[in-house]
LUMGUPA-692071 format. One record per residue (C-alpha): residue in one letter; chain; x, y, z; residue number from 0. Coordinates in steps of 0.5 Angstrom, whole numbers, plus 2048, in hexadecimal, padded with zeros to 3 digits. Example, Ala and Ser with C-alpha at 12.3 -4.5 7.8 and 13.67 -1.06 7.14 Angstrom:
REM residues 2
+----+----+------+-------+-----+-----+
| aa | ch | east | north |  up |   i |
+----+----+------+-------+-----+-----+
|  A |  A |  819 |   7F7 | 810 |   0 |
|  S |  A |  81B |   7FE | 80E |   1 |
+----+----+------+-------+-----+-----+
END
This chain:
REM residues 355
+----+----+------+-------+-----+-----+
| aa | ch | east | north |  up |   i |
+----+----+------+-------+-----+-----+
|  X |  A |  85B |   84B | 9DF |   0 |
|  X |  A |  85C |   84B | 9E5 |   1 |
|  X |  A |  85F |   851 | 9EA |   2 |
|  X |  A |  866 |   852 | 9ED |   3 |
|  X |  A |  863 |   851 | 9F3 |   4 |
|  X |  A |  860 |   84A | 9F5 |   5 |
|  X |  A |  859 |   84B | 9F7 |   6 |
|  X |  A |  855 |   845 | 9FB |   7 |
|  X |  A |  853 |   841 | 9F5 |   8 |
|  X |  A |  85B |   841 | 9F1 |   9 |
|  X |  A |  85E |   83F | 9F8 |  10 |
|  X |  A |  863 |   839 | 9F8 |  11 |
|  X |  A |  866 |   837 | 9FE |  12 |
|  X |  A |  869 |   831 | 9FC |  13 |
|  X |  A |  86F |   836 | 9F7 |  14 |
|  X |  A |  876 |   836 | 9F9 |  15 |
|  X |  A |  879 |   83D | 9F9 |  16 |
|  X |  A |  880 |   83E | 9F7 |  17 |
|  X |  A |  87F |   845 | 9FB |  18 |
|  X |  A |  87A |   847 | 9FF |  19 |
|  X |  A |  87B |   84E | A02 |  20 |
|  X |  A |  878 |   852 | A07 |  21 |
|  X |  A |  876 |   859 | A06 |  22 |
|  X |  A |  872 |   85B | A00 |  23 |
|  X |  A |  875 |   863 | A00 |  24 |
|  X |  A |  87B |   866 | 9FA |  25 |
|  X |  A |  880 |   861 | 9FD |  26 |
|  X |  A |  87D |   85B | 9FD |  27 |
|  X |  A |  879 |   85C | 9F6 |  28 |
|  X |  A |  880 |   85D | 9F4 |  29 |
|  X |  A |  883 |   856 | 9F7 |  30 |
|  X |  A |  87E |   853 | 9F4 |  31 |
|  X |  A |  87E |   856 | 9ED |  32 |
|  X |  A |  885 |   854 | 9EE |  33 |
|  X |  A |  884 |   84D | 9EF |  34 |
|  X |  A |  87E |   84D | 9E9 |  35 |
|  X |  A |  883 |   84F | 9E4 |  36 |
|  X |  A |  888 |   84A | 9E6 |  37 |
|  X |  A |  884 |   845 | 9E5 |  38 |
|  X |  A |  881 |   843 | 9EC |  39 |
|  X |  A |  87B |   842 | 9EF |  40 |
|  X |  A |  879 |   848 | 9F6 |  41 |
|  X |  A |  873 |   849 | 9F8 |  42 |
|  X |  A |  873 |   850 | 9FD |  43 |
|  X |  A |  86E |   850 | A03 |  44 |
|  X |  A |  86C |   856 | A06 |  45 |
|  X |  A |  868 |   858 | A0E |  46 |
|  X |  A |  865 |   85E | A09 |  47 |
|  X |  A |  864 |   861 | A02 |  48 |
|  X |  A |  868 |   861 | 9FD |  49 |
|  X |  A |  86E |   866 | A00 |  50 |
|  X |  A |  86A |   866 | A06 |  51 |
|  X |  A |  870 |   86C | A09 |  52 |
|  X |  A |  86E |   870 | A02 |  53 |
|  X |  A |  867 |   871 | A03 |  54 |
|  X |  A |  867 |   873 | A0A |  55 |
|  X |  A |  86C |   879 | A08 |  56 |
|  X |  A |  869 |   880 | A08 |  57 |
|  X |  A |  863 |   880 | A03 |  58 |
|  X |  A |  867 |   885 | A00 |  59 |
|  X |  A |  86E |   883 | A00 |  60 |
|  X |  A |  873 |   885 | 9FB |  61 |
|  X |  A |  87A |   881 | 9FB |  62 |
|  X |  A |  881 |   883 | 9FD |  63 |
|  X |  A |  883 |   880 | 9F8 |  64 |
|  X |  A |  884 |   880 | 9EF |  65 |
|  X |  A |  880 |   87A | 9EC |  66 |
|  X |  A |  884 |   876 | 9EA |  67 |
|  X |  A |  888 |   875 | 9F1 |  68 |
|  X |  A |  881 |   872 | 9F2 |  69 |
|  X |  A |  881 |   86D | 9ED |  70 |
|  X |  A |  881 |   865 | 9EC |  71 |
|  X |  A |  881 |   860 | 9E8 |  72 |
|  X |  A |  884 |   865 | 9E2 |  73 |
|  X |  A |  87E |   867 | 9E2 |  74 |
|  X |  A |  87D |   86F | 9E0 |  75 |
|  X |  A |  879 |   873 | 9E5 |  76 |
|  X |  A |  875 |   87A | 9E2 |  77 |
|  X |  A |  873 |   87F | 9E6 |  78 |
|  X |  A |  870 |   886 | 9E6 |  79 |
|  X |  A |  875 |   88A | 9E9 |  80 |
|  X |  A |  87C |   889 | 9EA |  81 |
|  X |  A |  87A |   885 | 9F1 |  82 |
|  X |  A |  876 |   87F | 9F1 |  83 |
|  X |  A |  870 |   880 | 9F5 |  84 |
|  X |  A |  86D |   87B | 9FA |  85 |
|  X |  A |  867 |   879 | 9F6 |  86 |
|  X |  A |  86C |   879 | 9F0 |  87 |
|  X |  A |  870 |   874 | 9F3 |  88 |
|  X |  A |  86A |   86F | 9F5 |  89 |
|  X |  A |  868 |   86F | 9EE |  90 |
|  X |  A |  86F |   86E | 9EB |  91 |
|  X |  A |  871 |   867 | 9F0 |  92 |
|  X |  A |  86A |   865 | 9EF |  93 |
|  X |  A |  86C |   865 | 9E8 |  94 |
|  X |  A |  873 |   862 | 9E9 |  95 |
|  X |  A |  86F |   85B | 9EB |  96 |
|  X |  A |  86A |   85B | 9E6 |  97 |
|  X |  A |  870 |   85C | 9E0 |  98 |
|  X |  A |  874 |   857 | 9E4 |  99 |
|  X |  A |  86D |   852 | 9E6 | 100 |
|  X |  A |  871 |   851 | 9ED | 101 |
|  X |  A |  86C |   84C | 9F2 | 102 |
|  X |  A |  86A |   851 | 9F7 | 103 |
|  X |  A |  867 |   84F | 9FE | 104 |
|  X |  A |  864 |   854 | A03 | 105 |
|  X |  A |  861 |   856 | A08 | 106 |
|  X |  A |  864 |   850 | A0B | 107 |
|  X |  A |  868 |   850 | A11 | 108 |
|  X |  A |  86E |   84C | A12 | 109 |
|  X |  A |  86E |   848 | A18 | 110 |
|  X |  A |  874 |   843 | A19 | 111 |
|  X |  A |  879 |   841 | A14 | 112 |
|  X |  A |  87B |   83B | A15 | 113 |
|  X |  A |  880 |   835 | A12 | 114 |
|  X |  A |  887 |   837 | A0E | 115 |
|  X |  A |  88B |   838 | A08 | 116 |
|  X |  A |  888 |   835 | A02 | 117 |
|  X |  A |  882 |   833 | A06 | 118 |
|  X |  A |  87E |   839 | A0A | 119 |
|  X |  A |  877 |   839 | A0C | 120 |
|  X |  A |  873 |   83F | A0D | 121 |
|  X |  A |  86D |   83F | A11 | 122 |
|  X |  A |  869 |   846 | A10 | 123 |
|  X |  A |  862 |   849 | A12 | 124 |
|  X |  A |  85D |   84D | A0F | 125 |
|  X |  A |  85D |   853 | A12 | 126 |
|  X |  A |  855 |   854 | A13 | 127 |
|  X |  A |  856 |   84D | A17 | 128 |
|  X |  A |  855 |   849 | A11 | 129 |
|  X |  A |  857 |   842 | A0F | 130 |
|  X |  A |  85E |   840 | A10 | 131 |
|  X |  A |  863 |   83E | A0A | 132 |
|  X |  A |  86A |   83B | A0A | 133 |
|  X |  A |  86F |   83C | A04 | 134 |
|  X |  A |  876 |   839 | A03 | 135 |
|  X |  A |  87C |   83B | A00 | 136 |
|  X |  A |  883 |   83A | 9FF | 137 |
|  X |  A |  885 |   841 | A01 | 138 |
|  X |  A |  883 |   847 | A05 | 139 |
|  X |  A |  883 |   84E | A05 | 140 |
|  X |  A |  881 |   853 | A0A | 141 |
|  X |  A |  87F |   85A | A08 | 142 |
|  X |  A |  87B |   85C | A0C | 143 |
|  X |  A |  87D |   863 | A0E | 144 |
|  X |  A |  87B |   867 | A14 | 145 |
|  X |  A |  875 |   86D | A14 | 146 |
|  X |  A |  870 |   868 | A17 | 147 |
|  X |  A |  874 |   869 | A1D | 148 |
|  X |  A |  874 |   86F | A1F | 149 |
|  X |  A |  879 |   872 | A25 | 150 |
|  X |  A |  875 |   874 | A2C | 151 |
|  X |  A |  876 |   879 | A31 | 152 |
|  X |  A |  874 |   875 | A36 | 153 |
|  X |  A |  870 |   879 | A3B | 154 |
|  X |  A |  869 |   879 | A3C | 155 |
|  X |  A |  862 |   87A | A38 | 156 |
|  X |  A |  867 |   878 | A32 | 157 |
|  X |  A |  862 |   873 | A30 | 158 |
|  X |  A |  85D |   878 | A30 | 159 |
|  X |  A |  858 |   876 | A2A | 160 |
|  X |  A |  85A |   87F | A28 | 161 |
|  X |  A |  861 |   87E | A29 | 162 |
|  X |  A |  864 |   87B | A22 | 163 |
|  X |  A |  86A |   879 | A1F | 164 |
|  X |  A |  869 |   879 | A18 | 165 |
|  X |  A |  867 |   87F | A14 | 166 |
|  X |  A |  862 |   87F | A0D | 167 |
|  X |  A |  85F |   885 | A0D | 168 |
|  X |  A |  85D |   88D | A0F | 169 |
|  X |  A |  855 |   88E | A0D | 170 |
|  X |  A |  852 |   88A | A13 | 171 |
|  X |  A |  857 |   88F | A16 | 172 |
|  X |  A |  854 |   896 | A14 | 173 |
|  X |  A |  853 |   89B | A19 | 174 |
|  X |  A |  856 |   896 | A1F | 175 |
|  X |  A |  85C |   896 | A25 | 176 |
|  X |  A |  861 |   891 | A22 | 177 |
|  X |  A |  868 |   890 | A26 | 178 |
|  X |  A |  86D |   88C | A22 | 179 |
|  X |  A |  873 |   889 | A25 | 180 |
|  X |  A |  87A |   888 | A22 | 181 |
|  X |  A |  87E |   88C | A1D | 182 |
|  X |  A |  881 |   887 | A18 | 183 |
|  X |  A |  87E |   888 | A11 | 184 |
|  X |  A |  877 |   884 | A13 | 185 |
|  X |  A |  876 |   889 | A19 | 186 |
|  X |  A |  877 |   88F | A15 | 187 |
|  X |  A |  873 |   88D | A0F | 188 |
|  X |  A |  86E |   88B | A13 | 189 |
|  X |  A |  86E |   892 | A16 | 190 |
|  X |  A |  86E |   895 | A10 | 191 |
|  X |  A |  869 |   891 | A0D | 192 |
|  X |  A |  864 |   893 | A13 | 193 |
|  X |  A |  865 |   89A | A12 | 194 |
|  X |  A |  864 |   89B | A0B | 195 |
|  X |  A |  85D |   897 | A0D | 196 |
|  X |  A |  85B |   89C | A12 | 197 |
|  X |  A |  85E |   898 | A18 | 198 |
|  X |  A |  860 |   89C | A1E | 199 |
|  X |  A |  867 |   898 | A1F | 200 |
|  X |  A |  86D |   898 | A24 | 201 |
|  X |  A |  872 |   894 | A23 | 202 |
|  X |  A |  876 |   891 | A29 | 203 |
|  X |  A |  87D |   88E | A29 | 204 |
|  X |  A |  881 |   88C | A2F | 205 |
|  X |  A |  886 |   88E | A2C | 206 |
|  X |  A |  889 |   895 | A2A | 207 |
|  X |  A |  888 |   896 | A23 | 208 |
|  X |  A |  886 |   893 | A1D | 209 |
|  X |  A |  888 |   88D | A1B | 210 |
|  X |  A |  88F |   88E | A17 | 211 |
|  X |  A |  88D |   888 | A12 | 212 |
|  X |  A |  886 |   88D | A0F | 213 |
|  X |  A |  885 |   88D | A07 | 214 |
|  X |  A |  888 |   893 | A04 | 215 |
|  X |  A |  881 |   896 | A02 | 216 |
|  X |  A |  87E |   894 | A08 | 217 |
|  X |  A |  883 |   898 | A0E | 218 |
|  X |  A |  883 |   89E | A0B | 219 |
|  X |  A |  87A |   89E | A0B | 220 |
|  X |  A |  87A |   89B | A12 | 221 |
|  X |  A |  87F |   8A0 | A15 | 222 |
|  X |  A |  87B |   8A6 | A11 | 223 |
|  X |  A |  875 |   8A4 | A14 | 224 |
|  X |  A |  877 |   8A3 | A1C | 225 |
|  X |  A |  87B |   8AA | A1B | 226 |
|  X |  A |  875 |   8AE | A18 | 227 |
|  X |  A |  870 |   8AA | A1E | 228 |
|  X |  A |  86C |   8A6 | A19 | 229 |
|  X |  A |  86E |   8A0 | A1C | 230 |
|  X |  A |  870 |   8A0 | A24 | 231 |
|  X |  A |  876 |   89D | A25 | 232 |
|  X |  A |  878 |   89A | A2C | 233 |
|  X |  A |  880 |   897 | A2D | 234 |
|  X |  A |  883 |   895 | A32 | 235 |
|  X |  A |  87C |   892 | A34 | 236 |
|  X |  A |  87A |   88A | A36 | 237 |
|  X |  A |  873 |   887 | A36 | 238 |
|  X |  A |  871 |   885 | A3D | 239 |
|  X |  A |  86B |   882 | A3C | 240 |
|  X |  A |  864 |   882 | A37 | 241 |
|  X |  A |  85D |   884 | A39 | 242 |
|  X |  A |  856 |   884 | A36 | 243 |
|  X |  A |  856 |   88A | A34 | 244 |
|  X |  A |  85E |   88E | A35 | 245 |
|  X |  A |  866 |   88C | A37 | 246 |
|  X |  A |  86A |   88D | A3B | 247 |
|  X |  A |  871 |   88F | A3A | 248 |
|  X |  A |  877 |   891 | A3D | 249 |
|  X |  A |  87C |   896 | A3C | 250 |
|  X |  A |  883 |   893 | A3E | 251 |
|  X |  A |  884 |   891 | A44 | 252 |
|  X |  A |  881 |   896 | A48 | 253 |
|  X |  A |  87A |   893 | A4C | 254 |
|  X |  A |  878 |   899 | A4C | 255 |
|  X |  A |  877 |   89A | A44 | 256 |
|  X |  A |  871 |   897 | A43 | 257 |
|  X |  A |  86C |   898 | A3F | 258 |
|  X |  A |  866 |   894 | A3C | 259 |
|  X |  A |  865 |   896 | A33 | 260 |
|  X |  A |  85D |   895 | A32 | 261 |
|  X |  A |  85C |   892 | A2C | 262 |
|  X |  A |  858 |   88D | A28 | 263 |
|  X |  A |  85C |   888 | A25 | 264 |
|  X |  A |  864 |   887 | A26 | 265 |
|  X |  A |  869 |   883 | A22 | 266 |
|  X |  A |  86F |   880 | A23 | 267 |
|  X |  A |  873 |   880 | A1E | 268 |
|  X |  A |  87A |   87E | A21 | 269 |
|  X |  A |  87C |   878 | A1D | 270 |
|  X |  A |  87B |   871 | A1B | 271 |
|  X |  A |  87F |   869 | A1D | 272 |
|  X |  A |  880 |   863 | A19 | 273 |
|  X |  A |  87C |   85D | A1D | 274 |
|  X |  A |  882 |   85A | A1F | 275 |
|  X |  A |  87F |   856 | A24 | 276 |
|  X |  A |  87C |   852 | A1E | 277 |
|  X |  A |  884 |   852 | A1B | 278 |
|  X |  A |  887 |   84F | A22 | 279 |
|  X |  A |  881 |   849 | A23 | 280 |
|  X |  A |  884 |   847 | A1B | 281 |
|  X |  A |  88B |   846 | A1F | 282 |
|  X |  A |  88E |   84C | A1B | 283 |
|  X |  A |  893 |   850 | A21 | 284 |
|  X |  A |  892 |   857 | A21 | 285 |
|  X |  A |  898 |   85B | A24 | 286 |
|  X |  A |  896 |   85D | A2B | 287 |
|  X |  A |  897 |   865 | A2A | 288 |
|  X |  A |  895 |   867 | A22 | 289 |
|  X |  A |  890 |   861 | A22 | 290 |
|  X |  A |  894 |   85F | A1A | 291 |
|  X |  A |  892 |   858 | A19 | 292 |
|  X |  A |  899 |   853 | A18 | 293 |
|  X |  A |  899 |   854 | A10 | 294 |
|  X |  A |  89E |   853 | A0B | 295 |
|  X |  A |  89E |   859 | A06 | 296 |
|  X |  A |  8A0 |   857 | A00 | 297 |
|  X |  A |  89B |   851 | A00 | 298 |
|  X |  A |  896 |   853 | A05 | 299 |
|  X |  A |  895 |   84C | A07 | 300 |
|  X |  A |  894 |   84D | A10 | 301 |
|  X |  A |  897 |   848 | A14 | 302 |
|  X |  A |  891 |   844 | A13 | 303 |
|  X |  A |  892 |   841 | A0D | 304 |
|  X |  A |  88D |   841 | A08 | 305 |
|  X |  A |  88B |   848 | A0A | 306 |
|  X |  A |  88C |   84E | A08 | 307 |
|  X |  A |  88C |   855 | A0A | 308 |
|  X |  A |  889 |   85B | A05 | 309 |
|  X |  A |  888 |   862 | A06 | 310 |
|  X |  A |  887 |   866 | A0D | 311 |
|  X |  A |  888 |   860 | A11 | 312 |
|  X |  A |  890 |   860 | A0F | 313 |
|  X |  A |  890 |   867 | A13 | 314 |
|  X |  A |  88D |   865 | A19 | 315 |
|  X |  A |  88B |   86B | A1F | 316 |
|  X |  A |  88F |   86F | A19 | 317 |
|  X |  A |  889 |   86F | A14 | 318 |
|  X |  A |  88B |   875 | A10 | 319 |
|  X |  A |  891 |   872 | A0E | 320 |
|  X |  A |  88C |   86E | A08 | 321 |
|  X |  A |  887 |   871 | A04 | 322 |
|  X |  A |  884 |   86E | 9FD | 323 |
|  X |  A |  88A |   872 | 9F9 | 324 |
|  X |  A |  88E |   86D | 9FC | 325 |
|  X |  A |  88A |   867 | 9FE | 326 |
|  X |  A |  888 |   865 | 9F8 | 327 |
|  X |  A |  88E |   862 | 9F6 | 328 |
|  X |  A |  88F |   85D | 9FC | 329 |
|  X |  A |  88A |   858 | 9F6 | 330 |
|  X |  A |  890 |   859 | 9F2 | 331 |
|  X |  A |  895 |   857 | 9F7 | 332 |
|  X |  A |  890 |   851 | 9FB | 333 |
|  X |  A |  88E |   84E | 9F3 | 334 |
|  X |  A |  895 |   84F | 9F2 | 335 |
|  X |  A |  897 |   849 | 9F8 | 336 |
|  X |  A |  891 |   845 | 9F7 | 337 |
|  X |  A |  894 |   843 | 9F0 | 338 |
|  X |  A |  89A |   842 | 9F2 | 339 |
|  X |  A |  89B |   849 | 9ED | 340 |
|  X |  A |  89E |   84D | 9F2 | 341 |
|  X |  A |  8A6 |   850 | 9F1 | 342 |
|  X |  A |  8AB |   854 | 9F3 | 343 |
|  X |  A |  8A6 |   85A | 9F2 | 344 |
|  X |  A |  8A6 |   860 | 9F8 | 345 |
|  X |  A |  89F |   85E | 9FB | 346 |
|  X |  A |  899 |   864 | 9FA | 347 |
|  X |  A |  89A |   86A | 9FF | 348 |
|  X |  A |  897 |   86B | A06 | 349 |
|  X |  A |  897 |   871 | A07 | 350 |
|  X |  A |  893 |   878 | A05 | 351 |
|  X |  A |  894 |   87A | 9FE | 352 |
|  X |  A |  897 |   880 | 9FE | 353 |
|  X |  A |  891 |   883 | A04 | 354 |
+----+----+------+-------+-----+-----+
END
C-alpha cells in the first residue's frame, strides 16, 4: 500500500485534479480533507514539510489555544496537557493525512500556475534543484500562510549569518549575549526561553512597552523578569545596524544615544508577510493599503476564478486576524462552492477567536 505522499516511483503526471491546493499546513490539510470527503480528487504541494510553519515554531512551543480549536477533518485531537504542544500537533496532522489517505507532494515549489477554471496547470520544482513536475486540475486553492516571509528592519549587517529571524531553541545558547528584537509574543517567548536557558538576554523594542496583544500567562512572566533585571529591556529604542560581533541601537531620536550591545546571536522576532508578490503574478488584486486580496467571503472564490483563498492569506499585512482556530474552516466554505453545495450560511470567521 502505498503512502499519502507520493514517492518517485508512484508518481503519475498525467492525473487531473479536481483540487489542487498549495500549502501543506492545518488550513490546507483541512481543504483538502474537505474535498476527499466530498467525493473529490485534491492533491496538496508543499516547498517544505509537511506543516512546514509548525516544525520550525520553537522546539518547546505550547499552543494559545485548546485542542479542539485545532482540529480537522472531525478528527479528535489528544493532548497531555490542556494546550497542544508543537510536537503534539505535527504528530496529530501527520495523522490526519495517513487516516484521510490525501496525495501529498512536498518538498516541491511552486513555480507558475497557469491555464484557468476548470483547466489549470501547475508547474512545480523539487526544491533541491531536482526535476521538474506538471499537474493539472479544475480548481485551486492557496494556503500558503506567511512564516517564511519574515519582516525586515531593513539596516545593515541584517544579513549576517548571527542575525535570525527565527527561534528554535536556547541549549546552543547557554552562558552566551543574545539581544532580541520586538515585544509581541514571538519576541517575548523567545526571551524567556532564553533566560531560562541560561542566556544573557536583552530585549529591545522601538516601541514604548510590550505589545498589548501578549498571551495572558506570558505578559506577567516577561514583565516579572524585565522588573527584577533578569532580562535587560530596552524601549523606545531602534537597530541601526548588525555587526560581527554587537548592534547598534538608538534611544529615540537623539543622535547622541547610541550605544552598541555585544552579543553572540541576535533575533528578529518582528513579524511574518504573506508572499503577496506570488498572489498579484495569479492576477489576484490586493488592495493598495491592508494588501487583502479581492475575495468573496462567503464563497472565498478571488477574483480570478477558479482560485480560492484559505487561511492567513484572506488578512493580508493583518496576519493575526487568522489563526488555525478559525482558518480551518475556509475548507468547509471553499468545498461548499466548488460543489455547488454553498448556502445563505455566515462564511467562517476571520478574526481572532476571543484573543
Amino acid at each position: 500500500m502505498n503512502s499519502p505522499t507520493e514517492t518517485s516511483h508512484t508518481r503519475q503526471m498525467s492525473i487531473a485534479y479536481d483540487l489542487i491546493c498549495i500549502g501543506a499546513g492545518p488550513t490546507g490539510l483541512a481543504c483538502a480533507i474537505e474535498a476527499k470527503r466530498a467525493g473529490l480528487r485534491p492533491l496538496v504541494i508543499d516547498k517544505g514539510c509537511l506543516c512546514n510553519s509548525l516544525y520550525h515554531y520553537p522546539t518547546n512551543m505550547q499552543f494559545f489555544t485548546t485542542p479542539e480549536r485545532m482540529e480537522i477533518g472531525d478528527l479528535p485531537m489528544t493532548t497531555v496537557g490542556g494546550k497542544p504542544t508543537r510536537a503534539e500537533a505535527l504528530k496529530y496532522y501527520r495523522r490526519a493525512v495517513e487516516h484521510y489517505g490525501i496525495g501529498v507532494r512536498l518538498y516541491e515549489k511552486v513555480e507558475r500556475i497557469s491555464g484557468h477554471d476548470g483547466a489549470f496547470v501547475v508547474d512545480s520544482r523539487e526544491t533541491d534543484g531536482g526535476a521538474p513536475h506538471q499537474y493539472h486540475a479544475r480548481k485551486i486553492v492557496l494556503a500558503t500562510g506567511y512564516y517564511d516571509l519574515p519582516n525586515f528592519l531593513n539596516v545593515p549587517g541584517e544579513d549576517l549569518p548571527h542575525v535570525s529571524h527565527y527561534y528554535r531553541d536556547a541549549h546552543p545558547l547557554w552562558g552566551k549575549d543574545v539581544v532580541v528584537i520586538g515585544a509581541k509574543n514571538s519576541a517575548a517567548e523567545a526571551a524567556l526561553d532564553l533566560f531560562r536557558g541560561g542566556a544573557r538576554v536583552t530585549l529591545v523594542h522601538r516601541g514604548s512597552e510590550l505589545g498589548k496583544s501578549l498571551k495572558y500567562w506570558v505578559r506577567p512572566d516577561i514583565e516579572n523578569r524585565i522588573r527584577s533585571g533578569e532580562i535587560r529591556a530596552l524601549f523606545n529604542t531602534r537597530v541601526v545596524r548588525f555587526e560581527p560581533e554587537s548592534v547598534t541601537v538608538q534611544n529615540g531620536n537623539d543622535s547622541a544615544a547610541v550605544q552598541k550591545l555585544p552579543a553572540f546571536r541576535f533575533f528578529t522576532m518582528i513579524g511574518y508577510h504573506p508572499d503577496f508578490s506570488f498572489l498579484e503574478s495569479l492576477g489576484i488584486r490586493l488592495d493598495p493599503k491592508t494588501r487583502k486580496p479581492d475575495c468573496n467571503l462567503q464563497t472565498l472564490e478571488s477574483n480570478v476564478p477558479g482560485i480560492y483563498l484559505a487561511g492567513v492569506l484572506l488578512g493580508g499585512l493583518h496576519t493575526g486576524e487568522i489563526f488555525i482556530e478559525n482558518g480551518r474552516f475556509h475548507g468547509r466554505q471553499i468545498i461548499a462552492a466548488i460543489t455547488g453545495q454553498a448556502g445563505p450560511q455566515e462564511p467562517a470567521p476571520v478574526s481572532p477567536p476571543g484573543e
